[in-house]
N, C-alpha and C positions, 0 to 999 in steps of 0.2 A: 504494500500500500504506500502512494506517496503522500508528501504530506501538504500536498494542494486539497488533497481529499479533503482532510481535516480542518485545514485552518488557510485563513490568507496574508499576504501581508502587503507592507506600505515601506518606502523607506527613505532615509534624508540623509545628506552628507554633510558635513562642517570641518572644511579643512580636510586631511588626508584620514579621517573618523568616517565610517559607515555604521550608522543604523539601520537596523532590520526590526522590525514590529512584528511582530507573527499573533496573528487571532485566531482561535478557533470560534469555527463554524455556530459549533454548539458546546455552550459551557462544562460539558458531558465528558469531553473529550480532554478538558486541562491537565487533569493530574495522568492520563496516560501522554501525553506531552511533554510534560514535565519530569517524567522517569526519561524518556528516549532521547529529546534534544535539548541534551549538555552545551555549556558552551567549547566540550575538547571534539565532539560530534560535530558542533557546523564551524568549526573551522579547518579539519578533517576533509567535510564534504567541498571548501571553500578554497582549498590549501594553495590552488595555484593563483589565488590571489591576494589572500589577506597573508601579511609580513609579521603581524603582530599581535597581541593578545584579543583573545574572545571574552567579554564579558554578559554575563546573561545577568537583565534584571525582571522580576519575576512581577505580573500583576495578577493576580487571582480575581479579585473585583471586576476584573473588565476580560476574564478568562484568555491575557494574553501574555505576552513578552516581549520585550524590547534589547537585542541584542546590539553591543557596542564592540563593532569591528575596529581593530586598531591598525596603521599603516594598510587602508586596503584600497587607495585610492591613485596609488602612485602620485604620491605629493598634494594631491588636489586639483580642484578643479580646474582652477590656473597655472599650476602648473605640469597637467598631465597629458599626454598625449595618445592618451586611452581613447577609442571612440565611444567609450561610457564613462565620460566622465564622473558622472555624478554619482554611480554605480547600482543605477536601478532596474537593469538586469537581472543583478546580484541575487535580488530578491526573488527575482523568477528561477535562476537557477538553486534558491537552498530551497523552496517548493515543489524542487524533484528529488528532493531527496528520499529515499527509499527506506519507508521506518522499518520493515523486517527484517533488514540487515542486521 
């Protein structure tokens, strides 16, 4: 199962920092989320871009997370010559991630 199924997300950059938001669908689904995607998991699944530490911060209340990508921007916006700069692809690619693995 991937984990678009499950949940979606949003995401914003500041400087060479990515955030990823990850919601689920239905609030049903948090704490089996919560056991699978670790912050050493999506950066794992992310490896050939992010440089730097994963930090996950957890919202129960709102059945989501907010993951803080470090060095995953190649300098940032202005300085990268990434065709995603912003890196909101990013977010599409950790919503293939594969939770049965």
């Amino acid at each position: 199962m991937k984990l678009r199924e499950l949940a979606h997300s949003r995401t914003g950059d500041k400087g060479n920092t990515l955030n990823i938001s990850v919601i689920c669908h239905d609030a049903r689904h948090y704490e089996q989320l919560r056991a699978v995607l670790t912050p050493e998991r999506v950066k794992a699944h992310l490896r050939d871009v992010v440089r730097g530490d994963v930090v996950r911060h957890e919202l129960p209340g709102l059945a989501a997370f907010n993951f803080v990508l470090g060095d995953a921007l190649g300098g940032g916006v202005t300085r990268s010559l990434a065709l995603d700069a912003h890196g909101k692809s990013l977010s599409s690619a950790l919503m293939d991630l594969d939770l049965d693995e």
